[in-house]
matplotlib code that plots the C-alpha trace (Angstrom):
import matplotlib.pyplot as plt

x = [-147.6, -150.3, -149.1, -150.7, -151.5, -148.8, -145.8, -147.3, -147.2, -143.7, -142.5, -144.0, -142.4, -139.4, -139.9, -140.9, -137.3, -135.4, -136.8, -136.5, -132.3, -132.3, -133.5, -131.5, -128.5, -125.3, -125.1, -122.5, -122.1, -119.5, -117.8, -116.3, -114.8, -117.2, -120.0, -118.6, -120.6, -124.5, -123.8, -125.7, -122.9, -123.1, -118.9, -116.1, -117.2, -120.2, -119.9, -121.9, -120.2, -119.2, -122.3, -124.8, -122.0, -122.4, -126.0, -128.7, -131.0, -129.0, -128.6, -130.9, -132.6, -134.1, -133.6, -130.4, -129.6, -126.2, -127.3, -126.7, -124.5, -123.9, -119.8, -119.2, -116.3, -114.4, -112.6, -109.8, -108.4, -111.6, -110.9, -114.0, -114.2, -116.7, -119.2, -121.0, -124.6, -125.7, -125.0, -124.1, -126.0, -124.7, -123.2, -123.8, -121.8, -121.4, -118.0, -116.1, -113.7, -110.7, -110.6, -106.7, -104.9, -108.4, -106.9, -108.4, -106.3, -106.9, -104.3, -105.8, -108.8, -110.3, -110.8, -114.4, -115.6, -111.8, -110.9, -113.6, -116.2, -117.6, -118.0, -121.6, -122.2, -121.6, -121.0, -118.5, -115.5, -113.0, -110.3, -107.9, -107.9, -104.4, -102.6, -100.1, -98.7, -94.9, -93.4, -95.4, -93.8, -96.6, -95.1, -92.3, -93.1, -96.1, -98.4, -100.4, -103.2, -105.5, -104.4, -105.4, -103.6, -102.8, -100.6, -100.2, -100.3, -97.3, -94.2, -94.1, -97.1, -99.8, -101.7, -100.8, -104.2, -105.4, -106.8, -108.2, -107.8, -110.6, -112.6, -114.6, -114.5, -118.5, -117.0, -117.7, -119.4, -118.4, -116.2, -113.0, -110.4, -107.7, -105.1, -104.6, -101.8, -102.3, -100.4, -99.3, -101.0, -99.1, -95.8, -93.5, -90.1, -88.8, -88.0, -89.4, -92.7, -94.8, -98.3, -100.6, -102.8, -106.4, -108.1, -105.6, -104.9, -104.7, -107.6, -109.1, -111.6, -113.8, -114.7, -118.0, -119.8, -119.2, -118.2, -115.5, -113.3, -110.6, -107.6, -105.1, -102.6, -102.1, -99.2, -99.9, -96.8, -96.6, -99.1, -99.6, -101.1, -101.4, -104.1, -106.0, -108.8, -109.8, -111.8, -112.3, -116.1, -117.6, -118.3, -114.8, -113.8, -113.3, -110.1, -107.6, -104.6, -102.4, -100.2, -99.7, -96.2, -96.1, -93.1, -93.2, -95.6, -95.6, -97.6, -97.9, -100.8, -102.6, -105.4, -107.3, -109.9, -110.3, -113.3, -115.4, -117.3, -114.4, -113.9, -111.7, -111.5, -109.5, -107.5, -105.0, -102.0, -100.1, -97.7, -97.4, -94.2, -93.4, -90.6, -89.2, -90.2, -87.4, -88.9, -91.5, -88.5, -89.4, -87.4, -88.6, -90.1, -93.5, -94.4, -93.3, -93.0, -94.4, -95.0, -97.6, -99.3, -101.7, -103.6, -106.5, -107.3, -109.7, -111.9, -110.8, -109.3, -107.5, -107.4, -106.7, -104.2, -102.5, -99.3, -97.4, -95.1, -94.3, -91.7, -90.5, -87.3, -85.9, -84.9, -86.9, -84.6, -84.8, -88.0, -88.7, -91.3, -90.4, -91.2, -94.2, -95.7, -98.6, -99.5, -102.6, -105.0, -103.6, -104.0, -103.8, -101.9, -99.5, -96.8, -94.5, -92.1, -91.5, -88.5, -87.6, -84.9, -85.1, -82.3, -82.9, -80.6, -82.4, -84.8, -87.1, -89.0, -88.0, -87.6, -90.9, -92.4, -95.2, -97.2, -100.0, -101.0, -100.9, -98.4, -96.9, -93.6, -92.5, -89.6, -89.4, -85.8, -85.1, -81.7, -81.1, -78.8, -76.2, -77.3, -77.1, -79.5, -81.3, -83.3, -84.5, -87.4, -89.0, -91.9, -94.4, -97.2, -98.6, -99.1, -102.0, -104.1, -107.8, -107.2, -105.0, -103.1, -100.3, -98.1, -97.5, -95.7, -94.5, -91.2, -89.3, -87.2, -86.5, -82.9, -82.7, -79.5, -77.3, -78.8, -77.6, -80.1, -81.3, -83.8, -86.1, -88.7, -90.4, -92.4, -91.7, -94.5, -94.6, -95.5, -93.0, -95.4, -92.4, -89.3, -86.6, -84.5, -83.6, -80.2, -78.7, -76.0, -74.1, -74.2, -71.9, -68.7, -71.0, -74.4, -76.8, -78.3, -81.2, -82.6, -85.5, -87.4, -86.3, -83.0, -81.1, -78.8, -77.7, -74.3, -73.9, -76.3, -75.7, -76.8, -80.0, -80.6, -80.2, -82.0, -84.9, -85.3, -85.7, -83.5, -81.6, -81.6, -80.8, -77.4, -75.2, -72.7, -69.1, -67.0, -69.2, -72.7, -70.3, -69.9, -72.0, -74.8, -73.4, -76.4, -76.7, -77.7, -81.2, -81.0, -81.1, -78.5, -76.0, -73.9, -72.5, -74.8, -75.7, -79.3, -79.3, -81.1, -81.1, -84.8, -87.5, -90.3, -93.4, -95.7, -97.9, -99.2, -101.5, -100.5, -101.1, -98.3, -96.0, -95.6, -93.7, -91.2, -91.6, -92.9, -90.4, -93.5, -94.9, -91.7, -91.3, -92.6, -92.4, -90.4, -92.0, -90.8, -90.3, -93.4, -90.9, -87.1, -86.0, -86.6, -84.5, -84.2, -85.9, -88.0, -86.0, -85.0, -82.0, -82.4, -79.7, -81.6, -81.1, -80.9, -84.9, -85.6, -84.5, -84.8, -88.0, -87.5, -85.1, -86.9, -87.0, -90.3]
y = [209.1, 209.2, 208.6, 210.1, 208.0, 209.7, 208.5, 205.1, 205.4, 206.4, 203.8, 201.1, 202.6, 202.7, 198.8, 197.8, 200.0, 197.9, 194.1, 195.6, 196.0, 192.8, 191.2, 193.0, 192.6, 190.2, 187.0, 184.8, 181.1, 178.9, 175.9, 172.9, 169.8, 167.8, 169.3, 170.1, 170.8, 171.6, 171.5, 175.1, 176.8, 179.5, 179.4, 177.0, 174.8, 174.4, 174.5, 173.0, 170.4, 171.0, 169.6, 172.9, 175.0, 173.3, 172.7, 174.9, 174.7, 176.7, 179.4, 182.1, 185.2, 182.8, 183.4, 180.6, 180.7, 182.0, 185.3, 188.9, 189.9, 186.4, 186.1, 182.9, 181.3, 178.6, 176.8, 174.5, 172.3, 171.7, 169.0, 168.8, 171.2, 174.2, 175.8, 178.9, 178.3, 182.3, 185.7, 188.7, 192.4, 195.7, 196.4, 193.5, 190.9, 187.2, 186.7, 183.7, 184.2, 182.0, 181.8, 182.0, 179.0, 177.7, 176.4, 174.3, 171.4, 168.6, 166.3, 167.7, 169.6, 169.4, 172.0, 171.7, 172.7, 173.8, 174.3, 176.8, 177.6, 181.2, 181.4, 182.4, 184.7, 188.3, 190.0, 187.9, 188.8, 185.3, 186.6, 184.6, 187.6, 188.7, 191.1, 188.5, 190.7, 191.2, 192.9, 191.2, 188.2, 186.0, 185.9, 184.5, 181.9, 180.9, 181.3, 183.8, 183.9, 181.5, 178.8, 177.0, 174.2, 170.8, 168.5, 165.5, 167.0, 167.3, 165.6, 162.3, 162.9, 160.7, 163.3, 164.9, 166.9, 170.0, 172.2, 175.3, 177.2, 179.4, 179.5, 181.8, 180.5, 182.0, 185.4, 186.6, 190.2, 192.5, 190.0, 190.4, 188.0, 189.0, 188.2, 184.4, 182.0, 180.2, 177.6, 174.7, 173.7, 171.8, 171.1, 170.6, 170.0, 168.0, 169.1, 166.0, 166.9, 168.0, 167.0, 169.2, 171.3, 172.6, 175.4, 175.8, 178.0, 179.5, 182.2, 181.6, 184.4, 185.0, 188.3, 190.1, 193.6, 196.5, 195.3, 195.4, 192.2, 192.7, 190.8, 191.8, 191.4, 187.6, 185.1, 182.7, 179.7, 176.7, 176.8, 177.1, 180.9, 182.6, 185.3, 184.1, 186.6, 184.4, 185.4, 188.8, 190.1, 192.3, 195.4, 195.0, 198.0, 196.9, 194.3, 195.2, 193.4, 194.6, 193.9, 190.2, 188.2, 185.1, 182.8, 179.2, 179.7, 179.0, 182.4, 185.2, 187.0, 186.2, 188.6, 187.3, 188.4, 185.0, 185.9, 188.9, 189.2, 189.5, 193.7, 194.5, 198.4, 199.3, 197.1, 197.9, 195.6, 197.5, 197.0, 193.2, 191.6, 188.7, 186.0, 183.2, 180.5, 178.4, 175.4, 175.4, 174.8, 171.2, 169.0, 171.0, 174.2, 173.4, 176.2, 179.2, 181.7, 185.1, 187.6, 189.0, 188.1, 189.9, 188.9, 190.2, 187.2, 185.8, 189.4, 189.7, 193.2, 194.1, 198.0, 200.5, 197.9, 200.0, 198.6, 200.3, 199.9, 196.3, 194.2, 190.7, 189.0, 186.1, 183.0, 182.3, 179.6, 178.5, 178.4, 182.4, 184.1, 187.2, 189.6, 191.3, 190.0, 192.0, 190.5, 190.7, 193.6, 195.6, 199.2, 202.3, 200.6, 202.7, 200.9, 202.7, 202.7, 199.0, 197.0, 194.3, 192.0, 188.4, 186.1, 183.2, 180.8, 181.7, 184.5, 183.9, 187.2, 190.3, 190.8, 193.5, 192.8, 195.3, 195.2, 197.9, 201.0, 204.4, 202.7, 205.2, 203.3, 206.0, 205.4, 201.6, 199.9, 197.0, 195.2, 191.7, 188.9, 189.2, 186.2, 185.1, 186.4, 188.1, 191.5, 194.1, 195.8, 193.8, 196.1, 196.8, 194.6, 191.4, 189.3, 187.1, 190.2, 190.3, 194.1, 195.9, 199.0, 200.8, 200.4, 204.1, 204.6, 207.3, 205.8, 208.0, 208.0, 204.4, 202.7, 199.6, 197.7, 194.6, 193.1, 191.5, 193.7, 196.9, 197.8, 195.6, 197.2, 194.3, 195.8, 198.4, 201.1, 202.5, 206.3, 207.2, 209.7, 210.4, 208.3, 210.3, 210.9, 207.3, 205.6, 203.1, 201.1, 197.6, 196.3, 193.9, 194.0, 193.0, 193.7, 196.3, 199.0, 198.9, 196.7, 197.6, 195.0, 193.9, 194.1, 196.5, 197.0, 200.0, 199.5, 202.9, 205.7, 208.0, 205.9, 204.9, 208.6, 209.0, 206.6, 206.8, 210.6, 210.1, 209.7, 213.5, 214.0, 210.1, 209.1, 206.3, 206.0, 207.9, 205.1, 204.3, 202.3, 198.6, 200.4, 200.2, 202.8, 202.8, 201.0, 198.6, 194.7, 196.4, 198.5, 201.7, 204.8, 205.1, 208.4, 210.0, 207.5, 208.8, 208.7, 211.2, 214.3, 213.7, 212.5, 214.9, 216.2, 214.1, 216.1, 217.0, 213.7, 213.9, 210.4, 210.5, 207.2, 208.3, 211.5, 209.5, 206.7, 203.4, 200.8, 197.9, 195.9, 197.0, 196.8, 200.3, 203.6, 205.9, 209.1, 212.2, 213.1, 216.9, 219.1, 221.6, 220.0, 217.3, 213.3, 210.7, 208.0, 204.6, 203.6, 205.0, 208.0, 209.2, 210.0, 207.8, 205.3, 201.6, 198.6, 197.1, 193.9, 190.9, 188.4, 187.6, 186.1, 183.7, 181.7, 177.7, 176.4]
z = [-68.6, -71.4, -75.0, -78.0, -80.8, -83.0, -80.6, -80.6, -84.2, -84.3, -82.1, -84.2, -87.0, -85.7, -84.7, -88.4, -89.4, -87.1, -87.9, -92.0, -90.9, -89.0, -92.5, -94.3, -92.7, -94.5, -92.8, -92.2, -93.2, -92.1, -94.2, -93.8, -95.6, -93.4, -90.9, -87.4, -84.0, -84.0, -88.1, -88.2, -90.0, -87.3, -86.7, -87.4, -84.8, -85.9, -89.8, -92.3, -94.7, -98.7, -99.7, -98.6, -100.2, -103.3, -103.3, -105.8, -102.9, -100.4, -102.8, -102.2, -100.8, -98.1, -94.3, -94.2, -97.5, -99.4, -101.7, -101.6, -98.9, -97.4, -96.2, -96.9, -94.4, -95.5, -92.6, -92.2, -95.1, -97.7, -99.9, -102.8, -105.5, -104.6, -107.4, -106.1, -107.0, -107.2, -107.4, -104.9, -106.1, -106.3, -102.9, -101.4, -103.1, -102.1, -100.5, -100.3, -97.0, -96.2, -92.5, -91.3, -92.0, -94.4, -97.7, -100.7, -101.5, -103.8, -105.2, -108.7, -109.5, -113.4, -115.5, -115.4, -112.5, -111.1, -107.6, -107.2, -109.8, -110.1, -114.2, -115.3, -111.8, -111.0, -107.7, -106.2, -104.1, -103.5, -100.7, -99.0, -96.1, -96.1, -99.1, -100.7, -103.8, -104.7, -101.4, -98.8, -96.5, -97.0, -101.2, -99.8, -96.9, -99.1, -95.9, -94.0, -96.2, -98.5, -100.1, -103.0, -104.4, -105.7, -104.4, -106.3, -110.3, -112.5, -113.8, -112.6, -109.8, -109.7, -112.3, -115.5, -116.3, -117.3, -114.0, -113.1, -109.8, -110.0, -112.9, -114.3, -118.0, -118.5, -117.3, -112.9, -113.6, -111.1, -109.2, -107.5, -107.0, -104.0, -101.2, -102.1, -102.6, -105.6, -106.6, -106.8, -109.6, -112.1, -111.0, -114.2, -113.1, -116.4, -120.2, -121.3, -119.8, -122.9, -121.5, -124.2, -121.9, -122.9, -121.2, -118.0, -115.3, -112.1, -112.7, -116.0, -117.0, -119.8, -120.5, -119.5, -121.2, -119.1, -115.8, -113.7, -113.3, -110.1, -110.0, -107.3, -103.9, -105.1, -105.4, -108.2, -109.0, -110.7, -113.4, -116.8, -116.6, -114.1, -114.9, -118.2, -119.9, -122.4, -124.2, -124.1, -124.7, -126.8, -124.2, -122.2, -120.6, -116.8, -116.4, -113.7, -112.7, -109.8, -107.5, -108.4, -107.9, -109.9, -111.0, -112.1, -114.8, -118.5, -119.4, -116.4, -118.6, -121.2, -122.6, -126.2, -128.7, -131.1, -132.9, -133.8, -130.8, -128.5, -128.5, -125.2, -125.3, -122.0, -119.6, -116.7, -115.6, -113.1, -110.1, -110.9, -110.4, -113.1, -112.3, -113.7, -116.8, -117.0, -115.2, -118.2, -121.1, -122.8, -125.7, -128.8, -126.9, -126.8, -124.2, -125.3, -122.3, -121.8, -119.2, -120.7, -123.9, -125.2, -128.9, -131.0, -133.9, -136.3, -136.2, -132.5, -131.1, -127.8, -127.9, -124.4, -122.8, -120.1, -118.5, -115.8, -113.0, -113.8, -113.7, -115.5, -114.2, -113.4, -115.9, -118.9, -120.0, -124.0, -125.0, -124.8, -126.4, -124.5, -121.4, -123.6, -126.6, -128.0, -131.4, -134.3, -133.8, -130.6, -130.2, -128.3, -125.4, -123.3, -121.4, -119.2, -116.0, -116.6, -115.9, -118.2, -116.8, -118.2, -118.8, -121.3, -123.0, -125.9, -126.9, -130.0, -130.7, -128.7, -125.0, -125.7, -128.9, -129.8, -133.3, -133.0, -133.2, -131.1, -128.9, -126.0, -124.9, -121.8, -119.6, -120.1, -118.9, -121.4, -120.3, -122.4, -121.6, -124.5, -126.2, -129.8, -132.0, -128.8, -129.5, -127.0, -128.8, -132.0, -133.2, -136.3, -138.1, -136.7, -140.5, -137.5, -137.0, -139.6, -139.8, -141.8, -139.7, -139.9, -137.0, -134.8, -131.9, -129.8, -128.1, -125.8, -122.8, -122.7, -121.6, -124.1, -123.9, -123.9, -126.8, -130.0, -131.6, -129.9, -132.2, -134.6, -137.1, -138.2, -141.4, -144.0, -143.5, -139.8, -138.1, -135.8, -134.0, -131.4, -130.8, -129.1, -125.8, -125.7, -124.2, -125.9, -124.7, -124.0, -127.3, -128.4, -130.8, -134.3, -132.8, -134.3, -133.3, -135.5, -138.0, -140.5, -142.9, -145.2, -145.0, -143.6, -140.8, -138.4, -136.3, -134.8, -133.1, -136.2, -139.3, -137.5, -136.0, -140.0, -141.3, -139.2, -138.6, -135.1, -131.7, -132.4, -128.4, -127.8, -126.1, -125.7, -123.4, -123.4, -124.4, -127.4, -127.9, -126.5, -123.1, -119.7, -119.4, -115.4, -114.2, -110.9, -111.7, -110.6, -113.7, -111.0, -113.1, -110.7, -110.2, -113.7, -115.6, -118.9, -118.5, -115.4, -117.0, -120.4, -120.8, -121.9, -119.5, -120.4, -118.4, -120.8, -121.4, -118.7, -117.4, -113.6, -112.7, -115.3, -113.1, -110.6, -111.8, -111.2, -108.4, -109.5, -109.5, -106.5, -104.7, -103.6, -103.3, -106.5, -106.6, -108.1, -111.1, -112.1, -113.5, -115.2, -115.7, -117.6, -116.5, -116.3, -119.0, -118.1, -115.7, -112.2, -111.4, -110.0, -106.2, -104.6, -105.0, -103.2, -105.4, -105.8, -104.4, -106.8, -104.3, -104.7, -108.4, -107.5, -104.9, -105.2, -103.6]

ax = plt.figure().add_subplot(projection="3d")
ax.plot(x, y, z, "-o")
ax.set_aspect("equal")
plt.show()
């Protein structure tokens, strides 16, 4: 058969097309600790050794080299601390893939370099290759995905140092950070450990203008912090924290603006499930422990945090800070369907303590440990922020209970935008239910509803403000419970989660909450609902 010239043309075309896709296409790389097989990094068999990952020279657009759209697999037990070398683009980032049952384990990496060093690139996705967030089985056997680790660093190991997991001190533009175990890291297992730790963590971020930083499906323990965005830059709009289950750790968040040029103007921390502190307690409280802790300072300003579906439990022992701690320039945060469970020894400054502005606190469950001088909710003015503000809030349907003190306003001058259909309840013989500054004390519902001009729908139990709210140890209302009903209907809002009540940290599905009748007070509602999970803040690794 004769062929015109067009058809010849078309097939040629059609030839360039597919060797342009072959070039095009993401390649693979294998690593490991030491070069296996042909040594042509073409499978595990055959993988190239540390040094080609942590060589400048392999980094590249090259035919062979690591760049856009490489997959980078790391296999079996790699022992050296990795630095990527280059960046991924737009769609076609670099990724760092833990091969089942890959790990990095050193007795104790720096905090340098770290584990594995990212900071400085962009378009990078580290996964371990299996979801490992609160829920999952791999969060409690501590296997089935990624590891990273150190074995031989903390009390009375061979190393007391500062260390970083994965760090990204210079900022990761665009990166993603998923489906690991990390941890452990620093294991401190005695009060008179006070080893003074610099720049320290499990994933220690800077912050980075206008990009999207994803942190998420992780189980982080044993560490100093286990997600630190520090700090903050002066275009951030993009951080997201999800699904993470940490315990062991001295601070489970920590988000910071230290200077002027560190702006953060919208975060989300969501779904996470925080655990225990305790082992972190020290002669004299050095570490003070925190779920989450969130500060603008020295002309810094955290604005647009968003915190939801979250839960911190477990032991935080004597040397408490508290479950939330937002302090000097913070504002327009909303925080809602979040559990707050601790138990402590001691607690120093308010199971949540918010200073800020246009706060929205929505169906929060805030349940204290009855002891001395404990408070539930502590909030105002930070005297640490550069900016004057008047604090504002809009605080409503929130269960807030077994606490010394239910309610601490911390400054003299405060907007209550909205602060109503709350349940108050458990309080001690002596305790108060509120407190303003300077000096002066509320013991019953009616002189604070008084006082304050605010709380007119709120309730307390029918035995009086000493009796139980008819909760379950999960903090779930249980039949005739107070809360049942009585909470107004924040649809209007416009807040898509707070339409449903809460995850329990990622522990269950939400239930829908009602478009046109009343809510529930605090974070569940009441659907004959089982007790959440607990278990997973009392495991001993």
């Amino acid at each position: 058969m004769k062929c015109s010239p067009y058809r010849f043309r078309f097939i040629a075309a059609l030839a360039i097309l597919a060797l342009g896709c072959t070039v095009a296409r993401a390649n693979d790389i294998y690593i490991a600790q030491t070069g296996a097989g042909t040594n042509t990094g073409a499978d595990c068999a055959d993988a190239y050794a540390v040094a080609f990952f942590n060589s400048a020279g392999n980094w590249g657009t090259g035919v062979g080299q690591i760049g856009p759209g490489t997959t980078v697999h790391l296999c079996g037990t790699i022992s050296t601390e990795l630095r990527a070398r280059g960046s991924g683009s737009s769609g076609s980032p670099v990724t760092i893939l833990f091969v089942p049952g890959a790990q990095i384990s050193l007795p104790a990496c720096d905090n340098t370099n770290g584990c594995l060093n990212v900071s400085g690139l962009s378009w990078i996705v580290v996964d371990g290759g299996t979801p490992c967030g609160p829920g999952t089985t791999c969060a409690t056997s501590l296997s089935g995905t990624g590891i990273i680790q150190e074995t031989a660093n903390g009390s009375g190991l061979a190393s007391q140092q500062s260390s970083i997991a994965v760090n990204a001190q210079a900022g990761c533009a665009n990166c993603e950070f998923r489906n690991l175990i990390i941890g452990p890291l620093y294991q401190h297992t005695s009060t008179n450990d006070a080893f003074n730790f610099g720049a320290d963590g499990a994933i220690y971020m800077g912050g980075c203008n206008g990009c999207v930083t994803k942190v998420h499906d992780l189980t982080i323990h044993d560490t100093t912090s286990a997600v630190a965005y520090i700090p903050a830059a002066s275009g951030d709009n993009g951080l997201q924290i999800y699904h993470v289950y940490g315990y062991n750790y001295n601070g489970g968040v920590n988000i910071a603006g230290s200077s002027a040029s560190n702006i953060l103007s919208g975060a989300s921390i969501h779904d996470n499930y925080l655990g225990s502190a305790a082992n972190w307690d020290a002669v004299g409280c050095p570490y003070h422990h925190d779920g989450v802790h969130v500060w603008g300072q020295t002309g810094g300003e955290i604005l647009g945090v968003n915190y939801y579906n979250n839960v911190v439990a477990g032991d935080y022992g004597g040397c408490a800070t508290g479950a939330v701690f937002f302090e000097g320039y913070t504002g327009n945060e909303n925080l809602y369907n979040n559990l707050f469970l601790i138990t402590y020894t001691q607690e120093n400054a308010g199971i949540v303590n918010l200073n800020g502005f246009n706060i929205g606190f929505y169906n929060n469950t805030i349940i204290g440990d009855l002891q001395s001088g404990d408070q539930c909710f502590d909030w105002g003015y930070a005297s640490d922020s550069s900016f004057f503000y008047t604090p504002s809030i809009s605080l409503e349907n929130n269960v807030i209970g077994n606490c010394h003190a239910l309610i601490v306003q911390n400054t003299t001058t405060v907007t209550k935008t909205a602060w109503d259909y709350n349940a108050y309840g458990e309080l001690p013989g002596g305790g108060t239910m509120g407190y303003t500054y300077p000096a002066t004390w509320y013991y019953a519902l009616a002189t604070w509803q008084a006082a304050c001009a605010c709380d007119s729908h709120s309730v307390i139990p029918s035995g009086g403000i000493t009796a139980s709210l008819n909760l379950n140890t999960s903090a779930v209302p249980q039949s005739g419970s107070p809360v049942i009903g009585a909470g107004a209907n924040l649809t209007s809002l416009g807040i898509t989660a707070l339409a449903s009540d809460t995850s329990a940290g990622g522990t269950r599905s939400p239930v829908a909450r009602s478009a046109s009748q009343a809510w529930g007070i605090g974070a569940y509602s009441y659907a004959s609902l089982p007790d959440a999970p607990t278990s997973l803040d009392v495991v001993v690794h």
